[in-house]
mmCIF entry with sequence, helices, sheets and N, C-alpha, C, O atoms, coordinates in Angstrom:
data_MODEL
# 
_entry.id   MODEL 
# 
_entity.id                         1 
_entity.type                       polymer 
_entity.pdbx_number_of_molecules   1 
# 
_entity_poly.entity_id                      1 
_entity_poly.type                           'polypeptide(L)' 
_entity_poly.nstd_linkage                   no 
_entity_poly.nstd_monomer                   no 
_entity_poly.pdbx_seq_one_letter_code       
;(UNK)(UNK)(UNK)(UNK)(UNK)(UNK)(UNK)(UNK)(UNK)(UNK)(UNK)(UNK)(UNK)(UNK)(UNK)(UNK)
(UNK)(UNK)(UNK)(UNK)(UNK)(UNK)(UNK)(UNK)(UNK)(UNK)(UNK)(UNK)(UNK)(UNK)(UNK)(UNK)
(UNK)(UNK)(UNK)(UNK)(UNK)(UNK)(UNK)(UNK)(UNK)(UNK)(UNK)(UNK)(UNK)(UNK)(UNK)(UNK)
(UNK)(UNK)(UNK)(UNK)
;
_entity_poly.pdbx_seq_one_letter_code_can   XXXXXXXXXXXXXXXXXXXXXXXXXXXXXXXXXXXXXXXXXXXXXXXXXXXX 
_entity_poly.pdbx_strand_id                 A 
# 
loop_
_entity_poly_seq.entity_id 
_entity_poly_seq.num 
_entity_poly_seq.mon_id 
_entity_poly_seq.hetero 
1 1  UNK n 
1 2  UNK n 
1 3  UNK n 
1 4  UNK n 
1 5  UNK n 
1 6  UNK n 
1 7  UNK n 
1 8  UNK n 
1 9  UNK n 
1 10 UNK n 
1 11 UNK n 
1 12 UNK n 
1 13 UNK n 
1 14 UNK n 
1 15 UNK n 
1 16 UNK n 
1 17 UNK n 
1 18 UNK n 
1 19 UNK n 
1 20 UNK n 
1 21 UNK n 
1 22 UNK n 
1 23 UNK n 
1 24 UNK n 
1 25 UNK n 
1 26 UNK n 
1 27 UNK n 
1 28 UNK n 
1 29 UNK n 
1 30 UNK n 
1 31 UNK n 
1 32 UNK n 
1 33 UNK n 
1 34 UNK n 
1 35 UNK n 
1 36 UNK n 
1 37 UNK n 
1 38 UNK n 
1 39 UNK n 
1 40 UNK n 
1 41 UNK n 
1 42 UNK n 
1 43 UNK n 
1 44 UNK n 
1 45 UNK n 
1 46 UNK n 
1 47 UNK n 
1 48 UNK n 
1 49 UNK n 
1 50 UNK n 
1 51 UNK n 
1 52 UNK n 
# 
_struct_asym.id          A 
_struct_asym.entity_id   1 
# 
_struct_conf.conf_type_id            HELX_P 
_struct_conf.id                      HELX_P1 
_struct_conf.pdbx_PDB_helix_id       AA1 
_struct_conf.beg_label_comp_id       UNK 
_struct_conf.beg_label_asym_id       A 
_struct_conf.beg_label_seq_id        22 
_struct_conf.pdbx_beg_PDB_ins_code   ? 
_struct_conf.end_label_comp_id       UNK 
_struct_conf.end_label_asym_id       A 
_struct_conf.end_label_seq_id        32 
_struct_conf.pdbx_end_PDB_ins_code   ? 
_struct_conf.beg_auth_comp_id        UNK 
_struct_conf.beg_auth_asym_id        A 
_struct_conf.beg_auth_seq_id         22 
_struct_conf.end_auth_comp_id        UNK 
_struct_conf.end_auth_asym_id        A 
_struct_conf.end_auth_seq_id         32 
_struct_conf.pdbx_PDB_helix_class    1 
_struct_conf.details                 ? 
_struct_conf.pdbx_PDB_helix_length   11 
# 
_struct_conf_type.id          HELX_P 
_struct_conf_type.criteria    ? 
_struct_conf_type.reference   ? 
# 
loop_
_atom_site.group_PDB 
_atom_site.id 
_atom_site.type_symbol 
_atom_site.label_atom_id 
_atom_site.label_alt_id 
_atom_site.label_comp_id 
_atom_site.label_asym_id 
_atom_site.label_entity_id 
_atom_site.label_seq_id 
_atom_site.pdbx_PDB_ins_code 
_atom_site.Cartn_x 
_atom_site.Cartn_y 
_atom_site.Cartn_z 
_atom_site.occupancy 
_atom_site.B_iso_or_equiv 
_atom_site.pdbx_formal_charge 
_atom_site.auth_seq_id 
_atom_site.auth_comp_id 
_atom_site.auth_asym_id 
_atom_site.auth_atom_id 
_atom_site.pdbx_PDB_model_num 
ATOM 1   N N  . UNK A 1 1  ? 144.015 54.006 137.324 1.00 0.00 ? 1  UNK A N  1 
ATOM 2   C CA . UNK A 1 1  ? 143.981 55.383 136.846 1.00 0.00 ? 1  UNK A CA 1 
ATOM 3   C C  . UNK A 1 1  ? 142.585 55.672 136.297 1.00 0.00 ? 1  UNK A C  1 
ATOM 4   O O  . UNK A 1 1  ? 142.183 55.212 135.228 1.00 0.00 ? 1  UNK A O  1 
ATOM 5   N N  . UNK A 1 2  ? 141.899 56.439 137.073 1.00 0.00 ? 2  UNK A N  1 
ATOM 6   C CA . UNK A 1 2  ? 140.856 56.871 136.713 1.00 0.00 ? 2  UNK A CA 1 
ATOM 7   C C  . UNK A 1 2  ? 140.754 58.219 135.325 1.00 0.00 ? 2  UNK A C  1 
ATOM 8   O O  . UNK A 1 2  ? 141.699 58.963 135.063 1.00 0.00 ? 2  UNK A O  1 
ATOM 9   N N  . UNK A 1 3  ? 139.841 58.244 134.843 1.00 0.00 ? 3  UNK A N  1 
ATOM 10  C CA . UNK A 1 3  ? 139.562 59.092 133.421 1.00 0.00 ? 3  UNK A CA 1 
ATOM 11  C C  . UNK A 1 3  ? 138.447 59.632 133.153 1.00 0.00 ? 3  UNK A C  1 
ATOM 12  O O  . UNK A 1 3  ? 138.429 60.223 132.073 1.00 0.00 ? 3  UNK A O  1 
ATOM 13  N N  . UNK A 1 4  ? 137.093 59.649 134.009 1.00 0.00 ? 4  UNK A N  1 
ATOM 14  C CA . UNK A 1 4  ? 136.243 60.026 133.962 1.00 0.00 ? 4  UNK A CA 1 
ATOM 15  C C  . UNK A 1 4  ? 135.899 61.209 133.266 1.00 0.00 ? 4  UNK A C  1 
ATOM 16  O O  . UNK A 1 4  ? 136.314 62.279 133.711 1.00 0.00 ? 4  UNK A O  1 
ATOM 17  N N  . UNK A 1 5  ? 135.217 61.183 132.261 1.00 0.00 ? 5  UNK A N  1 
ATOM 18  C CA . UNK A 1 5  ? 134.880 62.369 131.768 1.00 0.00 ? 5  UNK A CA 1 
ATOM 19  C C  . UNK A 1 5  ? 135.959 62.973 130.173 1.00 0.00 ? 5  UNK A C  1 
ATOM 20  O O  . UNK A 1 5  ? 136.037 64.085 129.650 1.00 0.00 ? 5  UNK A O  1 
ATOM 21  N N  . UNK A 1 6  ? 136.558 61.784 129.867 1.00 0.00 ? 6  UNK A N  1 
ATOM 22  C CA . UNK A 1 6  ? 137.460 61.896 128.623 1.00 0.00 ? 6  UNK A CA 1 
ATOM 23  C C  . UNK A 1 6  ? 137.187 60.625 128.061 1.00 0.00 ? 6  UNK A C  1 
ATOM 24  O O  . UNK A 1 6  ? 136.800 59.609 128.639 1.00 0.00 ? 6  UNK A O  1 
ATOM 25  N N  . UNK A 1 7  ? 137.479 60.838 126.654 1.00 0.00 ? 7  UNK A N  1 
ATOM 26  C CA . UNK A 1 7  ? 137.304 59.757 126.024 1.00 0.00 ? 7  UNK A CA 1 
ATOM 27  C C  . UNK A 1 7  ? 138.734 59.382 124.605 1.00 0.00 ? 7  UNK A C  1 
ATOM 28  O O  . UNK A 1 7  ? 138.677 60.430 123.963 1.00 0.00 ? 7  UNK A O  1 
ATOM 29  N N  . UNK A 1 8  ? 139.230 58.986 124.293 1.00 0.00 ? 8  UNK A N  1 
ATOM 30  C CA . UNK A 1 8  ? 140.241 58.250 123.379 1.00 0.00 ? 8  UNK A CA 1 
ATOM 31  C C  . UNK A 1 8  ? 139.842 59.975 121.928 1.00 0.00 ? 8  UNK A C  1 
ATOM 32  O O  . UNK A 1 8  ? 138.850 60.365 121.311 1.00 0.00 ? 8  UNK A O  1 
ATOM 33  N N  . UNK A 1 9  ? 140.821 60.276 122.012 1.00 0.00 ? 9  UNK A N  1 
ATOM 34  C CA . UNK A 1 9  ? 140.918 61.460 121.076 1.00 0.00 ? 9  UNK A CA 1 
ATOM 35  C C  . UNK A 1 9  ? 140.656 61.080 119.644 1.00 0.00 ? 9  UNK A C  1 
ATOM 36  O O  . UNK A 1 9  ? 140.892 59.885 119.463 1.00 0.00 ? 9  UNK A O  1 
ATOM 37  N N  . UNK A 1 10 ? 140.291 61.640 118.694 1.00 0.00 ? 10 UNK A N  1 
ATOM 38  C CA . UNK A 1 10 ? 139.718 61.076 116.958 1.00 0.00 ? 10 UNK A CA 1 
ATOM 39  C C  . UNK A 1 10 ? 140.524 61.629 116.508 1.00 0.00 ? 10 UNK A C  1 
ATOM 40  O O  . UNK A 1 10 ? 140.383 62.800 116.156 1.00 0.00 ? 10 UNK A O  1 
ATOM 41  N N  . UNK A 1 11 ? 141.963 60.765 116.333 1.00 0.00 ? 11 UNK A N  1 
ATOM 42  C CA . UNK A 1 11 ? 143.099 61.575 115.137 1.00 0.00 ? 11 UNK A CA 1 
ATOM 43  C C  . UNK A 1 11 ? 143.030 60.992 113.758 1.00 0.00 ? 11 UNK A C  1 
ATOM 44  O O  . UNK A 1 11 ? 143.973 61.160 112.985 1.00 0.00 ? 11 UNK A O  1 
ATOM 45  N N  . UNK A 1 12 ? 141.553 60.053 113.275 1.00 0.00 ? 12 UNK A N  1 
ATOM 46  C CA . UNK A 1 12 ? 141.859 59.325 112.273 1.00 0.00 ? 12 UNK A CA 1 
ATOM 47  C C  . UNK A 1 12 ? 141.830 60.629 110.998 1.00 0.00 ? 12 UNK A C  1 
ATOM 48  O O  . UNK A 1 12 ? 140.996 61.531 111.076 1.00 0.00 ? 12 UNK A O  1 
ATOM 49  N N  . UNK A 1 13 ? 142.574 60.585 110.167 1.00 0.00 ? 13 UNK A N  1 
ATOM 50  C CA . UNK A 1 13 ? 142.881 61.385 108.553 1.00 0.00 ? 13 UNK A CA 1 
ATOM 51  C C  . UNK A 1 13 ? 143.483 62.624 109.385 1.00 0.00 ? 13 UNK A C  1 
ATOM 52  O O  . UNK A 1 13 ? 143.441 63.659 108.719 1.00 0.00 ? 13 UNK A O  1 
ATOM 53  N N  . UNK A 1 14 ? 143.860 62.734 110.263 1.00 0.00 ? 14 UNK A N  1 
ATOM 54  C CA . UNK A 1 14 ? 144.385 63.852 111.119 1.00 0.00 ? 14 UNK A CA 1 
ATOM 55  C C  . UNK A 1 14 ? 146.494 63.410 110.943 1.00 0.00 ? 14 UNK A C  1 
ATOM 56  O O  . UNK A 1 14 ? 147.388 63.990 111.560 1.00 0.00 ? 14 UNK A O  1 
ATOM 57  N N  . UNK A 1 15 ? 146.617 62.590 110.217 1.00 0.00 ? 15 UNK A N  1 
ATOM 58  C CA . UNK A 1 15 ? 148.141 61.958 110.247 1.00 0.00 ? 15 UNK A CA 1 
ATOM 59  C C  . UNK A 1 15 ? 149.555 62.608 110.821 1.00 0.00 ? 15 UNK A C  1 
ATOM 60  O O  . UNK A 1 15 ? 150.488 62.089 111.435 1.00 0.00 ? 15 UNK A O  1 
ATOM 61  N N  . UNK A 1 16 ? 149.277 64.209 110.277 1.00 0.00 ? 16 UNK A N  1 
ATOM 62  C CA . UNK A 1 16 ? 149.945 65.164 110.951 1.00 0.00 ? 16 UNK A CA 1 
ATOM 63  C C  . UNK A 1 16 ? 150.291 65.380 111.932 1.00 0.00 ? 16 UNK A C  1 
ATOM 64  O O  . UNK A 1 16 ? 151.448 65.723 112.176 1.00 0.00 ? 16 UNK A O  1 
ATOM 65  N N  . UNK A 1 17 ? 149.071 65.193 113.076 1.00 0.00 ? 17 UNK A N  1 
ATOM 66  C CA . UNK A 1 17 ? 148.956 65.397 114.236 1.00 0.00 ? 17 UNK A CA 1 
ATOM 67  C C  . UNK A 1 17 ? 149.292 63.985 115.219 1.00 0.00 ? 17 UNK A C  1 
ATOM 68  O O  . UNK A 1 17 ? 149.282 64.201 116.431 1.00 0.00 ? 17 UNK A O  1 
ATOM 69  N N  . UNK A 1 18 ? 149.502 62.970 114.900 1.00 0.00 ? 18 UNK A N  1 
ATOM 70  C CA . UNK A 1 18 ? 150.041 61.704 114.780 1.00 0.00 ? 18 UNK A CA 1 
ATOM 71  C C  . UNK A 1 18 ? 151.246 61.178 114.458 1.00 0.00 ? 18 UNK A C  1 
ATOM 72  O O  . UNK A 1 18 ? 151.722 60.061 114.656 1.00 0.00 ? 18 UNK A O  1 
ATOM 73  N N  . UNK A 1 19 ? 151.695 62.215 113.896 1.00 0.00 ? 19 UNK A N  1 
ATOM 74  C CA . UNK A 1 19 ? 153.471 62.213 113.936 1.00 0.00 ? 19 UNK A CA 1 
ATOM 75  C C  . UNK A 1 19 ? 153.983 62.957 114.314 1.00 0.00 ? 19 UNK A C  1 
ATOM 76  O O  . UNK A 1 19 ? 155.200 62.847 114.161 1.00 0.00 ? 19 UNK A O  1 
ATOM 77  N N  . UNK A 1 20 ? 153.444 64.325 115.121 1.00 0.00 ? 20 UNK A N  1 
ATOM 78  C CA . UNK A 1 20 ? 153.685 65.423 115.805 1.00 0.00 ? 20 UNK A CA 1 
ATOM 79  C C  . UNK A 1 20 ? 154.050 65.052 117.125 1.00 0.00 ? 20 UNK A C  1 
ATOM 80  O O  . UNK A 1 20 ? 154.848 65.641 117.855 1.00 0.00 ? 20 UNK A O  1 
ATOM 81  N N  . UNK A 1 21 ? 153.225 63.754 117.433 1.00 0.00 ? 21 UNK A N  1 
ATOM 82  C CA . UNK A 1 21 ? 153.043 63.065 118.808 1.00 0.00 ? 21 UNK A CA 1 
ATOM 83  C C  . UNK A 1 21 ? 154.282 61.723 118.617 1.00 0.00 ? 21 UNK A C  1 
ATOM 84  O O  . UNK A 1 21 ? 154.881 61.263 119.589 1.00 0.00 ? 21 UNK A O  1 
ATOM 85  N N  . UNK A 1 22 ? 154.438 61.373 117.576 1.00 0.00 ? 22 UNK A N  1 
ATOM 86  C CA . UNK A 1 22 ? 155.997 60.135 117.623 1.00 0.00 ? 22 UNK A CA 1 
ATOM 87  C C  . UNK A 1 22 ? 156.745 61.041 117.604 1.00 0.00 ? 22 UNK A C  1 
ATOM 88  O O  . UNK A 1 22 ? 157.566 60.920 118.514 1.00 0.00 ? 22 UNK A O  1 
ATOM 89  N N  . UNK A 1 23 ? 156.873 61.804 117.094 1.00 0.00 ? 23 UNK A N  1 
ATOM 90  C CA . UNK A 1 23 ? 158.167 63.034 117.287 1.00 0.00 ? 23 UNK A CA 1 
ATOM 91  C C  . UNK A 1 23 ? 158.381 63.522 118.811 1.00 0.00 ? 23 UNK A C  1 
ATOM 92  O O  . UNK A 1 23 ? 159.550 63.619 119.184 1.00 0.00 ? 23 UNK A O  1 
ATOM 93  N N  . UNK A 1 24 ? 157.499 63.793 119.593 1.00 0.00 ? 24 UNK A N  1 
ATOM 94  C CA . UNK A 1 24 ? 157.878 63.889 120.451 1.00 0.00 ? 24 UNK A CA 1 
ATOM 95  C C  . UNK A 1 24 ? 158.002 62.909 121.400 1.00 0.00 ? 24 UNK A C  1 
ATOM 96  O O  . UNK A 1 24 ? 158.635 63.195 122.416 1.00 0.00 ? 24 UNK A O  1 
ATOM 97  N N  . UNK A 1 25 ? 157.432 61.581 121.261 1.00 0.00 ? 25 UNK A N  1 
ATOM 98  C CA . UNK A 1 25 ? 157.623 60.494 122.021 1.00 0.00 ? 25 UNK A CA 1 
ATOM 99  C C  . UNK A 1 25 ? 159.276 60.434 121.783 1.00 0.00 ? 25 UNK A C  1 
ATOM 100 O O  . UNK A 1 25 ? 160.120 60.417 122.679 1.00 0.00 ? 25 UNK A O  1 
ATOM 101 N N  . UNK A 1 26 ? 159.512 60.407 120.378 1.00 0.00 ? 26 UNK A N  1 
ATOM 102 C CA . UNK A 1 26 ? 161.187 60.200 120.437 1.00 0.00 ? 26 UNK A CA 1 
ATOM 103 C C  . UNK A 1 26 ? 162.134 60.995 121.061 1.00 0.00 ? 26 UNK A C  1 
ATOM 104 O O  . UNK A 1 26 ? 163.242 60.621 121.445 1.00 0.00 ? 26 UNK A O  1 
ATOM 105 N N  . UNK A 1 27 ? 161.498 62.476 121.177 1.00 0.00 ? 27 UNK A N  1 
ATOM 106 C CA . UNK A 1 27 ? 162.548 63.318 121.826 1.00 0.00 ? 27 UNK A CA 1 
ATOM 107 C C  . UNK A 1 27 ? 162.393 63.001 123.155 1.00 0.00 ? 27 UNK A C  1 
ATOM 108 O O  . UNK A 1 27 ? 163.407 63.037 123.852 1.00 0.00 ? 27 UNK A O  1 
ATOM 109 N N  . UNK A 1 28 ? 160.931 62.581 123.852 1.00 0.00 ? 28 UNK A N  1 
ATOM 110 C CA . UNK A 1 28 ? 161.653 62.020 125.368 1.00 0.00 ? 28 UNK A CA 1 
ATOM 111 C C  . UNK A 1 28 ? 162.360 61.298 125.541 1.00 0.00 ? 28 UNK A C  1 
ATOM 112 O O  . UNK A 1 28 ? 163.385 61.691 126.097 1.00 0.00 ? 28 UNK A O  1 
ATOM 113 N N  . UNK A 1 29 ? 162.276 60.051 125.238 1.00 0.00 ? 29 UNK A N  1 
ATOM 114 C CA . UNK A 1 29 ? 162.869 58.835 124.998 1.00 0.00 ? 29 UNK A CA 1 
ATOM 115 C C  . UNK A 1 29 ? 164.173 59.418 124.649 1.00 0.00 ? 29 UNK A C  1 
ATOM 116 O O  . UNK A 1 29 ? 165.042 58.768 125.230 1.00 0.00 ? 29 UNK A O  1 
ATOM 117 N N  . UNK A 1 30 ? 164.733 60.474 123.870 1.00 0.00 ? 30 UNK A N  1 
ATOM 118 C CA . UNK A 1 30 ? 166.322 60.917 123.888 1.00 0.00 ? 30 UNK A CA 1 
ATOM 119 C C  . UNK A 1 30 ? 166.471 61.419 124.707 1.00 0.00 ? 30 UNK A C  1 
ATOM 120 O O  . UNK A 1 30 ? 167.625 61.245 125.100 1.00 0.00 ? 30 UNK A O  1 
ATOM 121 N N  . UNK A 1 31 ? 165.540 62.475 125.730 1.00 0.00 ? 31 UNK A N  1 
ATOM 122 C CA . UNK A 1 31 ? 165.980 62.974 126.496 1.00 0.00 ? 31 UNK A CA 1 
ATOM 123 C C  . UNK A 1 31 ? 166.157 62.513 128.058 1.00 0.00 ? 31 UNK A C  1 
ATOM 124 O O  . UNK A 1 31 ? 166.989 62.794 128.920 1.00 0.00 ? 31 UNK A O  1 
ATOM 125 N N  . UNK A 1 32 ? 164.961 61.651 128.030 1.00 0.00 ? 32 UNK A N  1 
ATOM 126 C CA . UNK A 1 32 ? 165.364 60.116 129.539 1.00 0.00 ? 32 UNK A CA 1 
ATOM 127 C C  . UNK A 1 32 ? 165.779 59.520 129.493 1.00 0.00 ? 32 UNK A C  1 
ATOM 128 O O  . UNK A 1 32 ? 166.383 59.169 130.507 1.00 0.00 ? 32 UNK A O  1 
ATOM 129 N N  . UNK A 1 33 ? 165.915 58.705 128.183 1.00 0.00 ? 33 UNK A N  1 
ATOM 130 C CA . UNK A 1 33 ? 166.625 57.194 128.163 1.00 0.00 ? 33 UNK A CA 1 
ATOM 131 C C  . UNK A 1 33 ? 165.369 56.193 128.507 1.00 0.00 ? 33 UNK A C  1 
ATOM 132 O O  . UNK A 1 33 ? 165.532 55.027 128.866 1.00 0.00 ? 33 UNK A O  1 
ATOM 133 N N  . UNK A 1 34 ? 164.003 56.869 128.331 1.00 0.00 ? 34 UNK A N  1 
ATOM 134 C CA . UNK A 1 34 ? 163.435 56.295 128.723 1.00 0.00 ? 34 UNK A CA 1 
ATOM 135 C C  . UNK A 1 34 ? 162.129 56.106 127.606 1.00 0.00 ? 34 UNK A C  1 
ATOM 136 O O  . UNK A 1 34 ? 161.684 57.173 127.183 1.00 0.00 ? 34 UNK A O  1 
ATOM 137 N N  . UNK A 1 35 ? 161.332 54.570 126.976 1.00 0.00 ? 35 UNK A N  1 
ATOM 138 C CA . UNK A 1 35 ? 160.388 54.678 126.246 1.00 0.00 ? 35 UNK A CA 1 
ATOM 139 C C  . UNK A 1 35 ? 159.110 55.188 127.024 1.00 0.00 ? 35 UNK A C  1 
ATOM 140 O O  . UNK A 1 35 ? 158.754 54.589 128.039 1.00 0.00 ? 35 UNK A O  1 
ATOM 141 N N  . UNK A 1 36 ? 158.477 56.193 126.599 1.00 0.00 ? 36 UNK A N  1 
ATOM 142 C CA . UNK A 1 36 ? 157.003 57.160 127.148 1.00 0.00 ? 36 UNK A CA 1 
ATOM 143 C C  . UNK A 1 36 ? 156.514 57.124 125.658 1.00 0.00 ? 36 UNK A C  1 
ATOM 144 O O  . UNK A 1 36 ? 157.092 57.348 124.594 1.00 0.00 ? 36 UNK A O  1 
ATOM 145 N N  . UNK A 1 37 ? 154.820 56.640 126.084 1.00 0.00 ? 37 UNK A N  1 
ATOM 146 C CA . UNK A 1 37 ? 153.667 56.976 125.124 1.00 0.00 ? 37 UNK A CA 1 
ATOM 147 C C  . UNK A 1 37 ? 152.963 57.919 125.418 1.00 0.00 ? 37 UNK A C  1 
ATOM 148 O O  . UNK A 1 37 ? 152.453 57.996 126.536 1.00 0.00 ? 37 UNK A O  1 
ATOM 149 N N  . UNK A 1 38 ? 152.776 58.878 124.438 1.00 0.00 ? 38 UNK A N  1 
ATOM 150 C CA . UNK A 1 38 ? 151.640 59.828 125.008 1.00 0.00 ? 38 UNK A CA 1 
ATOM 151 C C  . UNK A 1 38 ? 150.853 59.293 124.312 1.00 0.00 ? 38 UNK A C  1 
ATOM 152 O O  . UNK A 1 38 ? 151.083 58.791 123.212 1.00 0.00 ? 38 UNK A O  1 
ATOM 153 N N  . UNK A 1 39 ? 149.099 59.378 125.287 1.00 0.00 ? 39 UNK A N  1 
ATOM 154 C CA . UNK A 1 39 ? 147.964 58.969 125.007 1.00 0.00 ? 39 UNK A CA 1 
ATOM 155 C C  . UNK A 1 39 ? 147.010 60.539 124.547 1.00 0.00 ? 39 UNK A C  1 
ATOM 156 O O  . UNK A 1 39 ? 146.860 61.516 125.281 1.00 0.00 ? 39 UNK A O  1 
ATOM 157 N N  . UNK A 1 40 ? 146.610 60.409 123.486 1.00 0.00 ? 40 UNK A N  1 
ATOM 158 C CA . UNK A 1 40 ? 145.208 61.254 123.504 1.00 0.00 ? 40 UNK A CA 1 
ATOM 159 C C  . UNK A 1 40 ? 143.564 61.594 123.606 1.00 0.00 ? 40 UNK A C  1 
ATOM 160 O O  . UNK A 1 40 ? 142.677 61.212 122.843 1.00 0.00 ? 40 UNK A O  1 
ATOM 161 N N  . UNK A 1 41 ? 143.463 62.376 124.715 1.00 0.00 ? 41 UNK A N  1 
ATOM 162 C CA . UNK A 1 41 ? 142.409 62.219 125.351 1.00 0.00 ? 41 UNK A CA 1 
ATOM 163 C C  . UNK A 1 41 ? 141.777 63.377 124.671 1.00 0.00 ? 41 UNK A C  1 
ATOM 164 O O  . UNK A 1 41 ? 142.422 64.156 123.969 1.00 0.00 ? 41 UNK A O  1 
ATOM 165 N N  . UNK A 1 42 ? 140.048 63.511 124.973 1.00 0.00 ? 42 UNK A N  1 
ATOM 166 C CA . UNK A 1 42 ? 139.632 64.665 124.675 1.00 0.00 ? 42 UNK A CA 1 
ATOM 167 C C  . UNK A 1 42 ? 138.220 64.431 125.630 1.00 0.00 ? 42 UNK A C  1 
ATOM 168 O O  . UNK A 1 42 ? 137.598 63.399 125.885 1.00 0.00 ? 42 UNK A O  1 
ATOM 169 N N  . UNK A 1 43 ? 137.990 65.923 126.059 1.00 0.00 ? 43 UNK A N  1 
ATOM 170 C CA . UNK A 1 43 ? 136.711 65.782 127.165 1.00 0.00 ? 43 UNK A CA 1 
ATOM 171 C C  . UNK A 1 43 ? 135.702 65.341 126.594 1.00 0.00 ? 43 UNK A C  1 
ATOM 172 O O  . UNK A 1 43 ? 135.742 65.547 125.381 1.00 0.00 ? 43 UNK A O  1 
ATOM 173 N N  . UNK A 1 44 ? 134.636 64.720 127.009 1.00 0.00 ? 44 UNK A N  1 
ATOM 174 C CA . UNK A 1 44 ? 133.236 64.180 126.055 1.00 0.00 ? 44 UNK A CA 1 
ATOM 175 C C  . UNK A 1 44 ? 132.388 64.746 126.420 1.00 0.00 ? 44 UNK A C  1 
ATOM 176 O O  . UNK A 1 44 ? 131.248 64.338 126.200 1.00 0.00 ? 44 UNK A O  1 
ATOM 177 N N  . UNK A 1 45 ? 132.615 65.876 127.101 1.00 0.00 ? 45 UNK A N  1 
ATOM 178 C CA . UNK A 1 45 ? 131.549 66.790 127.429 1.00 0.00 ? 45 UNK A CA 1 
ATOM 179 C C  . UNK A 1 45 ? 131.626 68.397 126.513 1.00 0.00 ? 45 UNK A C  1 
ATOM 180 O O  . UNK A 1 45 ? 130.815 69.323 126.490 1.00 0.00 ? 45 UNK A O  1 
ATOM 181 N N  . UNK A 1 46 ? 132.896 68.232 125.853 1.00 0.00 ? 46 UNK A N  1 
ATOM 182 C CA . UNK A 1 46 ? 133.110 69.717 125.530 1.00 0.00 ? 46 UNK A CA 1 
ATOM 183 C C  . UNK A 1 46 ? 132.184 70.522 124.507 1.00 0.00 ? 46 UNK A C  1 
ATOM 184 O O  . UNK A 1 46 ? 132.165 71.744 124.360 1.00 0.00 ? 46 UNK A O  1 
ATOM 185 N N  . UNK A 1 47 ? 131.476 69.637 123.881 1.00 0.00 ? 47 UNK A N  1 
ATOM 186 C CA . UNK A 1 47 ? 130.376 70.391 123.348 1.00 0.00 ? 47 UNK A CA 1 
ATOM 187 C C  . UNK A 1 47 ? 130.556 71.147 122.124 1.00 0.00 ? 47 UNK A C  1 
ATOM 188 O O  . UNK A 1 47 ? 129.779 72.049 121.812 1.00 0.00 ? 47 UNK A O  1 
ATOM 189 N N  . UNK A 1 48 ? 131.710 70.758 121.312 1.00 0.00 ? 48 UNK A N  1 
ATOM 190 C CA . UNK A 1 48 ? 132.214 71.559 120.257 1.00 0.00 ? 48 UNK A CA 1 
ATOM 191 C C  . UNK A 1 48 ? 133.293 70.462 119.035 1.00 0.00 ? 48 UNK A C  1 
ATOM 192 O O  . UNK A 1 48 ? 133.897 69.573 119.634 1.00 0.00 ? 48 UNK A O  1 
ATOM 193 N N  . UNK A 1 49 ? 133.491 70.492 117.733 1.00 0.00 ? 49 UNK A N  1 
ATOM 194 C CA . UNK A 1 49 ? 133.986 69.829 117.224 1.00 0.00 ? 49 UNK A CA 1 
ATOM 195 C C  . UNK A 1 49 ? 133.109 68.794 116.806 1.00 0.00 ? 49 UNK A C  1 
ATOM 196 O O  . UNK A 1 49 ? 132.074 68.376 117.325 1.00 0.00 ? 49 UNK A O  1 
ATOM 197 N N  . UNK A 1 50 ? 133.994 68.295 115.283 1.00 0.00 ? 50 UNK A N  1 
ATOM 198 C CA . UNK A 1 50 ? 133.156 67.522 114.759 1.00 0.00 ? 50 UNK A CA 1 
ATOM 199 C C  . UNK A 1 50 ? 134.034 65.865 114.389 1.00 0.00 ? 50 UNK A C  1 
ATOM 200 O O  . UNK A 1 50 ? 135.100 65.792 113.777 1.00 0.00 ? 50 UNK A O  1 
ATOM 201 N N  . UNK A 1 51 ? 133.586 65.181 114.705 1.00 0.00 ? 51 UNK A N  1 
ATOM 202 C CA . UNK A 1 51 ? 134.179 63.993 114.592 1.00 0.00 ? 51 UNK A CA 1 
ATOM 203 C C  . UNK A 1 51 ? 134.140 63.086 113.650 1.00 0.00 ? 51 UNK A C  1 
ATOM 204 O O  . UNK A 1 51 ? 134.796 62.045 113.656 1.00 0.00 ? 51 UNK A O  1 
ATOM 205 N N  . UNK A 1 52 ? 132.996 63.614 112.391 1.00 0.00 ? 52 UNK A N  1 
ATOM 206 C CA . UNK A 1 52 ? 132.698 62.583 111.423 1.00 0.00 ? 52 UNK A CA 1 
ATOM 207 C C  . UNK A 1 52 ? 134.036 62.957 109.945 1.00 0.00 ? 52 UNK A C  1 
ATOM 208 O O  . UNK A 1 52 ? 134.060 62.247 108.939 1.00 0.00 ? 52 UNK A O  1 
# 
C-alpha cells in the first residue's frame, strides 16, 4: 500500500480527537463483527497548520 505524499497525523495533546477515533473503531467493530483500525494521515504538502 502505497502513501505517497501523507505522513502519520500529530494528534499528540489533541486526546479528544483520539477517542473520537476509538469510539468509532468500536462502533465498527459492533457493526461488522469485525476489529478495524483507523489510521491518521495528513498531506505533507498542505502548507497550513501548526505542529509544535
Amino acid at each position: 500500500m502505497e502513501k505517497t505524499g501523507y505522513t502519520f497525523a500529530e494528534l499528540h495533546g489533541k486526546d479528544h480527537l483520539v477517542d473520537e477515533i476509538r469510539q468509532l473503531e468500536n462502533r465498527l467493530k459492533e457493526e461488522t463483527g469485525e476489529t478495524i483500525t483507523l489510521i491518521a494521515y495528513e498531506k505533507e504538502d498542505a502548507g497550513y497548520g501548526n505542529h509544535s
